[in-house]
Each structure stands twice: as C-alpha cells, then as structure tokens.
mmCIF file of the N, C-alpha and C atoms, coordinates in Angstrom:
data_MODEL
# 
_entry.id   MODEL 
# 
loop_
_atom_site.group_PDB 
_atom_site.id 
_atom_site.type_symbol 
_atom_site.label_atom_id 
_atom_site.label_alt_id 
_atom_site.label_comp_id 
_atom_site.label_asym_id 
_atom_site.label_entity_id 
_atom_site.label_seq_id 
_atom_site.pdbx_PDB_ins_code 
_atom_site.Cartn_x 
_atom_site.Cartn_y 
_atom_site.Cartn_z 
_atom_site.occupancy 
_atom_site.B_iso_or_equiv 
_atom_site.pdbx_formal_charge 
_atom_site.auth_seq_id 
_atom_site.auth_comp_id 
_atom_site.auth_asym_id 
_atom_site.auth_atom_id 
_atom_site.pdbx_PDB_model_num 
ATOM 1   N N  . UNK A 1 1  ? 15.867  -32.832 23.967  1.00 0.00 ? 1  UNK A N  1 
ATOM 2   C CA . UNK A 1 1  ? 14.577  -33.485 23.921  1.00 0.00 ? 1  UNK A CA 1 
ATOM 3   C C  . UNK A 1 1  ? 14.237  -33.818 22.469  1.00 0.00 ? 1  UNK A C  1 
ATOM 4   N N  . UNK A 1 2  ? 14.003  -34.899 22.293  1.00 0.00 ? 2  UNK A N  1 
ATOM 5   C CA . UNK A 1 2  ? 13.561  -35.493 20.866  1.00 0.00 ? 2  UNK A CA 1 
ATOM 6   C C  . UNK A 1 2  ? 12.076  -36.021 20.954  1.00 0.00 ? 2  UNK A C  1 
ATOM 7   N N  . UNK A 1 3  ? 11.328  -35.296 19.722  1.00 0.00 ? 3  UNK A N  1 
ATOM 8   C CA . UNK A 1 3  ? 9.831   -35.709 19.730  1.00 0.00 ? 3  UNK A CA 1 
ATOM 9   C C  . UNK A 1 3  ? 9.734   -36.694 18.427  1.00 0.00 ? 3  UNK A C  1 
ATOM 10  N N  . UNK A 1 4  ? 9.044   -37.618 19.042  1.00 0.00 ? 4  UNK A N  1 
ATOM 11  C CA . UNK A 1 4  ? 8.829   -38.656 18.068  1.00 0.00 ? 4  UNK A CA 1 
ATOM 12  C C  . UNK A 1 4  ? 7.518   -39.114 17.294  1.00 0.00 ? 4  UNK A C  1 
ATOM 13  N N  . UNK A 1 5  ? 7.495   -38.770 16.327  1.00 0.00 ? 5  UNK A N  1 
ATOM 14  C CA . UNK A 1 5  ? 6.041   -38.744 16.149  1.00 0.00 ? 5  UNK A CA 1 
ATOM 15  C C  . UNK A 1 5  ? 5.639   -40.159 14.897  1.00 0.00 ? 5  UNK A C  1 
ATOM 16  N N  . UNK A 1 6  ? 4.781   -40.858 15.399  1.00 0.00 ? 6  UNK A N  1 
ATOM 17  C CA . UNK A 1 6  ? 3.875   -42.075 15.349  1.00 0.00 ? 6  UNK A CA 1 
ATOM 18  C C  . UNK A 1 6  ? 3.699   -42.002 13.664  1.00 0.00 ? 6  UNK A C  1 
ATOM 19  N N  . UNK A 1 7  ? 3.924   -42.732 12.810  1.00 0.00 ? 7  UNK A N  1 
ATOM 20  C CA . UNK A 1 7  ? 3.365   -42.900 11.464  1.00 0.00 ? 7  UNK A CA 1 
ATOM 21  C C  . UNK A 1 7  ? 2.137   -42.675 11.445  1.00 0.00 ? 7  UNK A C  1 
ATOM 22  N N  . UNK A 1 8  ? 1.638   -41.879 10.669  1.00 0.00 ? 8  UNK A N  1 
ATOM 23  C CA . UNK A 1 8  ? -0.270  -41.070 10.054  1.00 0.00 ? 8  UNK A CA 1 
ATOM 24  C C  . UNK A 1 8  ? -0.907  -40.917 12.037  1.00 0.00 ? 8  UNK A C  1 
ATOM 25  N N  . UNK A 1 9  ? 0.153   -40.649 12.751  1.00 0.00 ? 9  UNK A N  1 
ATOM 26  C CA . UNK A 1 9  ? -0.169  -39.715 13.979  1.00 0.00 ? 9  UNK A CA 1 
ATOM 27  C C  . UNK A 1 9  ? -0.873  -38.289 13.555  1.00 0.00 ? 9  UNK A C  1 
ATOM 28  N N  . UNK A 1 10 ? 0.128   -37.728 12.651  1.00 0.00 ? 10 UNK A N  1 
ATOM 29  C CA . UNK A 1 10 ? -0.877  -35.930 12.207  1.00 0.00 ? 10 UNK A CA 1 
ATOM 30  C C  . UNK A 1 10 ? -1.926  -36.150 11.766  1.00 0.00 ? 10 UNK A C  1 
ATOM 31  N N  . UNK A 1 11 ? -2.506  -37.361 11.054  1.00 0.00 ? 11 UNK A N  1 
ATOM 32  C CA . UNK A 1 11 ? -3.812  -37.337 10.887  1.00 0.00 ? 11 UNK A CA 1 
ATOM 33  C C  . UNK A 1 11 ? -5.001  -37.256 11.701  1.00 0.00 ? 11 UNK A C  1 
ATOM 34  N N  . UNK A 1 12 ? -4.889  -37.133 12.830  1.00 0.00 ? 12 UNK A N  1 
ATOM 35  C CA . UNK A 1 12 ? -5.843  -36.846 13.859  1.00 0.00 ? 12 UNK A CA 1 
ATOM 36  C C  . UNK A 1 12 ? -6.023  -35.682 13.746  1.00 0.00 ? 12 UNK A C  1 
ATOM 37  N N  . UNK A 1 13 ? -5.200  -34.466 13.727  1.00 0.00 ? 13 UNK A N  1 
ATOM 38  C CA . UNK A 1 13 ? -5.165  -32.996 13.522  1.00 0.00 ? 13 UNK A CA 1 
ATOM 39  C C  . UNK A 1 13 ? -5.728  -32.868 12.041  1.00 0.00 ? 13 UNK A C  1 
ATOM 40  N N  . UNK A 1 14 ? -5.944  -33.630 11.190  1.00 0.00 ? 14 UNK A N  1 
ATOM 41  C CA . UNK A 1 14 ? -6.079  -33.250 9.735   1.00 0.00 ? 14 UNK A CA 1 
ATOM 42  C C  . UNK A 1 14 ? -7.661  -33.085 9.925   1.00 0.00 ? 14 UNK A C  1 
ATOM 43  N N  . UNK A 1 15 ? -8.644  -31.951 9.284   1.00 0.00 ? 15 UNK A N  1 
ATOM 44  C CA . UNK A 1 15 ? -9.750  -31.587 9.493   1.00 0.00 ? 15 UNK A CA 1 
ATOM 45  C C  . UNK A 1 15 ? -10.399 -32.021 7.502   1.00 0.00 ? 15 UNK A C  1 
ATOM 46  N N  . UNK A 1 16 ? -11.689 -32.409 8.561   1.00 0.00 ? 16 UNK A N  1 
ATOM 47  C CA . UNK A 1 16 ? -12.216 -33.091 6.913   1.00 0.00 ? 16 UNK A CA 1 
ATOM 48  C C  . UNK A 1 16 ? -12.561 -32.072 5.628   1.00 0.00 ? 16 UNK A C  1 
ATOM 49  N N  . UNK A 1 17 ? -12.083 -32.345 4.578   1.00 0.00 ? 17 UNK A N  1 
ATOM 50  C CA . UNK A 1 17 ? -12.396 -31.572 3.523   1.00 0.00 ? 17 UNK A CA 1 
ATOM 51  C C  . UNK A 1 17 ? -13.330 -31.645 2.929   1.00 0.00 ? 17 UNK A C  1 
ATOM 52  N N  . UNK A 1 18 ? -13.993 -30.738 2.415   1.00 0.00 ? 18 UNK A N  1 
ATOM 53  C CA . UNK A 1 18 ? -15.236 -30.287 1.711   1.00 0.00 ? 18 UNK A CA 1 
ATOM 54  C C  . UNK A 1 18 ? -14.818 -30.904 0.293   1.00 0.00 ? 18 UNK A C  1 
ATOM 55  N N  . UNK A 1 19 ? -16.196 -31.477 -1.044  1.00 0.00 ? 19 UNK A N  1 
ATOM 56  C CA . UNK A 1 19 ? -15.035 -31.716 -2.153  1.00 0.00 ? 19 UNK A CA 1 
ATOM 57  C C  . UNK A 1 19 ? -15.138 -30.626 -2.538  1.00 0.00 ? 19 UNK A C  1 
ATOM 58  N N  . UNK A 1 20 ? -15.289 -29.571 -2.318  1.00 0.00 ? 20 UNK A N  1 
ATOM 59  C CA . UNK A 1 20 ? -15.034 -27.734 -2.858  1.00 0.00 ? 20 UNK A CA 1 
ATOM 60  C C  . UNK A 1 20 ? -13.580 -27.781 -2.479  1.00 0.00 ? 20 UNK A C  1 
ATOM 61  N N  . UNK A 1 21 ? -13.250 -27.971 -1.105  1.00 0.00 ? 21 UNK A N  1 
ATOM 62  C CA . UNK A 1 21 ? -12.114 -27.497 -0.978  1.00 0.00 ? 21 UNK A CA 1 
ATOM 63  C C  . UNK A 1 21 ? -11.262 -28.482 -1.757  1.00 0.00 ? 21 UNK A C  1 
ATOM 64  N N  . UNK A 1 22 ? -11.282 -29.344 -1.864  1.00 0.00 ? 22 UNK A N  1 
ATOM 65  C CA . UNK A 1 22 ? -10.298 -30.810 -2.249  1.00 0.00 ? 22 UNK A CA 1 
ATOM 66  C C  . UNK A 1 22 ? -9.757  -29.779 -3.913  1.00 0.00 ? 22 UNK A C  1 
ATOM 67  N N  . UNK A 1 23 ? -11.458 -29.579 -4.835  1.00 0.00 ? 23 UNK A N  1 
ATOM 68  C CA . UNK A 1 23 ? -11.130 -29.100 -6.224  1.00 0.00 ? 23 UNK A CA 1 
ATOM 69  C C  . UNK A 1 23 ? -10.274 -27.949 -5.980  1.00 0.00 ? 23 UNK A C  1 
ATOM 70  N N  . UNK A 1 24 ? -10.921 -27.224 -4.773  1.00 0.00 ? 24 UNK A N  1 
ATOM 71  C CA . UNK A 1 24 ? -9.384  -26.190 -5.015  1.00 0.00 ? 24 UNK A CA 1 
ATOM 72  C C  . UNK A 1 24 ? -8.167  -25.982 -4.766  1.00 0.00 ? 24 UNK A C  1 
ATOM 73  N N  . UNK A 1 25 ? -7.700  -27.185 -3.906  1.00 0.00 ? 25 UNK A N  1 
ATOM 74  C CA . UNK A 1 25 ? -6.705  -27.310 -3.496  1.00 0.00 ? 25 UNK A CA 1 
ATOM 75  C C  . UNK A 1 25 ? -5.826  -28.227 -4.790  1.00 0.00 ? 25 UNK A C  1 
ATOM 76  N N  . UNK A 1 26 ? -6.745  -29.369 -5.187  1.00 0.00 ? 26 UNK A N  1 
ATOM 77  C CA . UNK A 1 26 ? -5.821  -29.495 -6.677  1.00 0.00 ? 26 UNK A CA 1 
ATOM 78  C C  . UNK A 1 26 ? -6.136  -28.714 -7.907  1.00 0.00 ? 26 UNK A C  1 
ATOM 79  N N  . UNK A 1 27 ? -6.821  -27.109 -8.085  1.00 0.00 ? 27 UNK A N  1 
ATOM 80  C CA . UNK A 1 27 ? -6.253  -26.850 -8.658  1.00 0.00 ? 27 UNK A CA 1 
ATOM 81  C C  . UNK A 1 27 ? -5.043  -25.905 -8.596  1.00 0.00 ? 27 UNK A C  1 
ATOM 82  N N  . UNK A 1 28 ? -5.004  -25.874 -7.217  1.00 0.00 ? 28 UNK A N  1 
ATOM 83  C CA . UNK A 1 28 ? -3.559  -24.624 -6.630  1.00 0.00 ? 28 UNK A CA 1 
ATOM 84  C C  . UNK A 1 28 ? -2.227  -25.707 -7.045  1.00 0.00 ? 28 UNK A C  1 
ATOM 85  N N  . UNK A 1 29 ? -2.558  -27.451 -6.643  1.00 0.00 ? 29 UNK A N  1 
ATOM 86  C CA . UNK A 1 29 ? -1.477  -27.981 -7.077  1.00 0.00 ? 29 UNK A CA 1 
ATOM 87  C C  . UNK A 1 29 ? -1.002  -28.125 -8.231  1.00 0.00 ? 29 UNK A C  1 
ATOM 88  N N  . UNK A 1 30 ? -1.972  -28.335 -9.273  1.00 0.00 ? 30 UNK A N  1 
ATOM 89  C CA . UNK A 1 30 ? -1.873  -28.600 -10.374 1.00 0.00 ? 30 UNK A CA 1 
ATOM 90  C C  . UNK A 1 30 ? -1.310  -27.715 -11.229 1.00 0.00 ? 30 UNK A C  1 
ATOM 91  N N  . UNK A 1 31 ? -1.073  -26.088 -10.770 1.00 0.00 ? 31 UNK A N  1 
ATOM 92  C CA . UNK A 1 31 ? -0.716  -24.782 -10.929 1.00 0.00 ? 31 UNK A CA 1 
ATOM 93  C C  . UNK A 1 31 ? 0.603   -24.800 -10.478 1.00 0.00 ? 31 UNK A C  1 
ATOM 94  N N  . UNK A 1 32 ? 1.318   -25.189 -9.477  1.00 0.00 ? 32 UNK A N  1 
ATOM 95  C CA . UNK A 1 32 ? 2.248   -25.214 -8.777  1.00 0.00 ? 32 UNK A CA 1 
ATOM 96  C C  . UNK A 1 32 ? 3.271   -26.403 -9.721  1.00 0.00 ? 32 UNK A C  1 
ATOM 97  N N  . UNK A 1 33 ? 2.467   -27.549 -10.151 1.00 0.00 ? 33 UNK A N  1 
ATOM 98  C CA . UNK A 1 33 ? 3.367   -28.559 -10.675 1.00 0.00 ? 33 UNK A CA 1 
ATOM 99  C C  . UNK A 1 33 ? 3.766   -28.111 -12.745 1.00 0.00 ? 33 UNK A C  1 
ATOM 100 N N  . UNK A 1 34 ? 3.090   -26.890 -12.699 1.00 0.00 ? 34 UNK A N  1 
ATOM 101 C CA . UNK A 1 34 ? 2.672   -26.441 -13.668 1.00 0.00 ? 34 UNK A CA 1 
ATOM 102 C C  . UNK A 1 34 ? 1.875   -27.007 -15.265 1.00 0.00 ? 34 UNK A C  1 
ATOM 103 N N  . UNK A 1 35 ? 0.875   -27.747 -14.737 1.00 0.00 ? 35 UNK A N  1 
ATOM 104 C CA . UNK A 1 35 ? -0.115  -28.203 -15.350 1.00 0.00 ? 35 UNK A CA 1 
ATOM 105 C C  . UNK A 1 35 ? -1.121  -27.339 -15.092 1.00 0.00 ? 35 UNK A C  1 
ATOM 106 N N  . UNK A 1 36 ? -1.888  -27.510 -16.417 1.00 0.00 ? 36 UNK A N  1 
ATOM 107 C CA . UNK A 1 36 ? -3.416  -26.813 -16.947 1.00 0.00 ? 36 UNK A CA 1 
ATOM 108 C C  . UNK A 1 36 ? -4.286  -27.122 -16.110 1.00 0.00 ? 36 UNK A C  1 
ATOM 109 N N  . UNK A 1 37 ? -4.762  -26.451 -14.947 1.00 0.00 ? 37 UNK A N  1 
ATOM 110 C CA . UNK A 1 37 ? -5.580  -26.402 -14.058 1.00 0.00 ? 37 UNK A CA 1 
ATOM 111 C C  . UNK A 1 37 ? -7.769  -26.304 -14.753 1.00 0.00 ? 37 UNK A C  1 
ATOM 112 N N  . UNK A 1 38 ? -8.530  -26.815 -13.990 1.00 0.00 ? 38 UNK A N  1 
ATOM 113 C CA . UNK A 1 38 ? -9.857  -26.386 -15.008 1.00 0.00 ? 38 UNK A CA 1 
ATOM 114 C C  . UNK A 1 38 ? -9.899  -24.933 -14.957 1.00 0.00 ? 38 UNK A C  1 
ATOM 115 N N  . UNK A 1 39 ? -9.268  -23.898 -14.337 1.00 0.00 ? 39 UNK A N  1 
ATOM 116 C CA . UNK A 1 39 ? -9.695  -22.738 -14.618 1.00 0.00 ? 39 UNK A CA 1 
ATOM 117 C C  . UNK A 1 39 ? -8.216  -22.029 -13.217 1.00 0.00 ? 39 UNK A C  1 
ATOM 118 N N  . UNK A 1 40 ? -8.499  -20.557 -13.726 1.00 0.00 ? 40 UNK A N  1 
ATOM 119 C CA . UNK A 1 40 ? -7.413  -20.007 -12.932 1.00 0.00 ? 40 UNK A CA 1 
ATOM 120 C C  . UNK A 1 40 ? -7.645  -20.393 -11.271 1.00 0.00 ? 40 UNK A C  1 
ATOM 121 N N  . UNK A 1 41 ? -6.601  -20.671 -10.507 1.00 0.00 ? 41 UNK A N  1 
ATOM 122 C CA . UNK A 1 41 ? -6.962  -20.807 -9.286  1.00 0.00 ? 41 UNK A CA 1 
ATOM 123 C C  . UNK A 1 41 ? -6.820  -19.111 -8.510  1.00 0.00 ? 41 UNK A C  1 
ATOM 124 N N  . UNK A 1 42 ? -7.334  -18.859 -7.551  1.00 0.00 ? 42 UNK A N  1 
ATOM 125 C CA . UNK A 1 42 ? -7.498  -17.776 -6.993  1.00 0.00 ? 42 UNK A CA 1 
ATOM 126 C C  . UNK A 1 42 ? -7.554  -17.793 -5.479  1.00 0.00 ? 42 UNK A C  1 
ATOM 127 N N  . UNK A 1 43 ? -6.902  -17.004 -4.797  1.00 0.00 ? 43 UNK A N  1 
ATOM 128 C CA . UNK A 1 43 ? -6.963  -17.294 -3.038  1.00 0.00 ? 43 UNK A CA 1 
ATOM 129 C C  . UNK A 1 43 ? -6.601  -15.979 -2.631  1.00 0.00 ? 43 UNK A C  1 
ATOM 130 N N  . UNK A 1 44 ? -7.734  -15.127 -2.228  1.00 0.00 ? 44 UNK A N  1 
ATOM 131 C CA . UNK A 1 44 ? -8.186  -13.786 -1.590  1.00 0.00 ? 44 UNK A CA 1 
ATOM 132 C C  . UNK A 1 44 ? -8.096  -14.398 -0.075  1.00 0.00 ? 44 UNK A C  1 
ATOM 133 N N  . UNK A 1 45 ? -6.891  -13.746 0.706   1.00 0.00 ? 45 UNK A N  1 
ATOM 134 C CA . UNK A 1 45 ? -7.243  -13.805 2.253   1.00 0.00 ? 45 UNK A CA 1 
ATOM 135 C C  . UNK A 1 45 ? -6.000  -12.779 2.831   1.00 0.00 ? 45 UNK A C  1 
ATOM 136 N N  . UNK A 1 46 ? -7.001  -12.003 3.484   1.00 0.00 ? 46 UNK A N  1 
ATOM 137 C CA . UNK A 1 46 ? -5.718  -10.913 4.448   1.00 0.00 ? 46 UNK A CA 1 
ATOM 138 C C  . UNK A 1 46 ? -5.826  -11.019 5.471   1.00 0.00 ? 46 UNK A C  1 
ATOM 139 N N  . UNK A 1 47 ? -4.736  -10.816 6.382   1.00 0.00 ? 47 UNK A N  1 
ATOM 140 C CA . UNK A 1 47 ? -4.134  -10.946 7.793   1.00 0.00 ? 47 UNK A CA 1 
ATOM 141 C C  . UNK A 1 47 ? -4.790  -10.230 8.595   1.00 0.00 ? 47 UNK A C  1 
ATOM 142 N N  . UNK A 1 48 ? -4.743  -10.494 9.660   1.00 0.00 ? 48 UNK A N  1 
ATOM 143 C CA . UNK A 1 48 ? -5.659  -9.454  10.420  1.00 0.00 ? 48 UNK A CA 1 
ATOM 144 C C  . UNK A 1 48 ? -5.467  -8.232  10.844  1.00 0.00 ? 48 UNK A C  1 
ATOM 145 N N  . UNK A 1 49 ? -3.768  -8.295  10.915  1.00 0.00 ? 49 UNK A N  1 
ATOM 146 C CA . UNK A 1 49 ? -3.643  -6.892  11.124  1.00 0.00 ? 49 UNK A CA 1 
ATOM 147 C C  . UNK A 1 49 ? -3.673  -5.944  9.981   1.00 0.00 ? 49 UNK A C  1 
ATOM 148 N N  . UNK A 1 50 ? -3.583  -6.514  8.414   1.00 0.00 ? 50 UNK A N  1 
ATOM 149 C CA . UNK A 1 50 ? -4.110  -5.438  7.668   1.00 0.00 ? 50 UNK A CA 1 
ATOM 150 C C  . UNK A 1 50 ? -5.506  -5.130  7.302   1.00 0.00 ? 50 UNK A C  1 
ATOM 151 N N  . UNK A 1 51 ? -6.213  -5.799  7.674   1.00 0.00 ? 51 UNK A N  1 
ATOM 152 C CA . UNK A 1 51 ? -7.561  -5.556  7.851   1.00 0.00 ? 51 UNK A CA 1 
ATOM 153 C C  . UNK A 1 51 ? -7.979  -4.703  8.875   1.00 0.00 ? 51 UNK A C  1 
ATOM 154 N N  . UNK A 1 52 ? -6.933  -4.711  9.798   1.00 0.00 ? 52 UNK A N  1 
ATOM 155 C CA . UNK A 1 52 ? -7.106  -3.207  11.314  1.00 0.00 ? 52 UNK A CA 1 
ATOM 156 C C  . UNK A 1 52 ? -6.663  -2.130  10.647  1.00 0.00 ? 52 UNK A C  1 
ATOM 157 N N  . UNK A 1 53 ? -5.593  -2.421  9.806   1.00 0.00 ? 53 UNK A N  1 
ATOM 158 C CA . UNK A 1 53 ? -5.024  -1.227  9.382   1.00 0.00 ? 53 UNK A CA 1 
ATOM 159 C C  . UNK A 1 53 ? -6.055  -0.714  8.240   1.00 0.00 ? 53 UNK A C  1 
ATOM 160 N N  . UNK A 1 54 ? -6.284  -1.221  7.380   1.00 0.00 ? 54 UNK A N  1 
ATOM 161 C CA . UNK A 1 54 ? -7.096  -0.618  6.197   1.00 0.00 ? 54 UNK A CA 1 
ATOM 162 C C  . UNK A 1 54 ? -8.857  -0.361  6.738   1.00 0.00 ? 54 UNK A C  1 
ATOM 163 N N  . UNK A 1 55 ? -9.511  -0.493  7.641   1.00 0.00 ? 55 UNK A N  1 
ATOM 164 C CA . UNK A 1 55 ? -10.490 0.037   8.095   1.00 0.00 ? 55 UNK A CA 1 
ATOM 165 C C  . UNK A 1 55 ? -10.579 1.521   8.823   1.00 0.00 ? 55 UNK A C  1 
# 
C-alpha cells in the first residue's frame, strides 16, 4: 500500500501559531543552525509518566 500525499496537504493539520511561539521557535532554530539567538532559548517539558513517577 502506497500513501500519497497532495502538495501543502499537511497544512491542514498545521495549527496556528502564536507570534510568542513563532519567536521561540526561531530562536531554538537559530541555536540549532548555530547563530546568536536574542537570548538563550529554553524548553522545560516532562513526560507524563515522569511526572507519575516523581509525585
């Protein structure tokens, strides 16, 4: 079975960005391409099961 998927088809699934999120998402890129970002980027998020575990 071969799935074929439609040119800018995933864009229906793409959910609208905040410009908060947009700035932080280029500055995670801009970090990644290793350019001087406006400030350190930072991304705090834990899984759920260690959040069961550590309570």
């Amino acid at each position: 079975m071969k799935i074929i998927i439609q040119k800018n088809e995933w864009r229906q699934y793409a959910m609208e960005r905040t410009d908060n999120c947009k700035a932080k998402l280029e500055r995670m890129n801009k970090t990644l391409r290793h350019e001087e970002p406006d400030r350190v980027p930072v991304s705090d998020f834990f899984w759920g099961s260690f959040l069961n575990r550590w309570k």
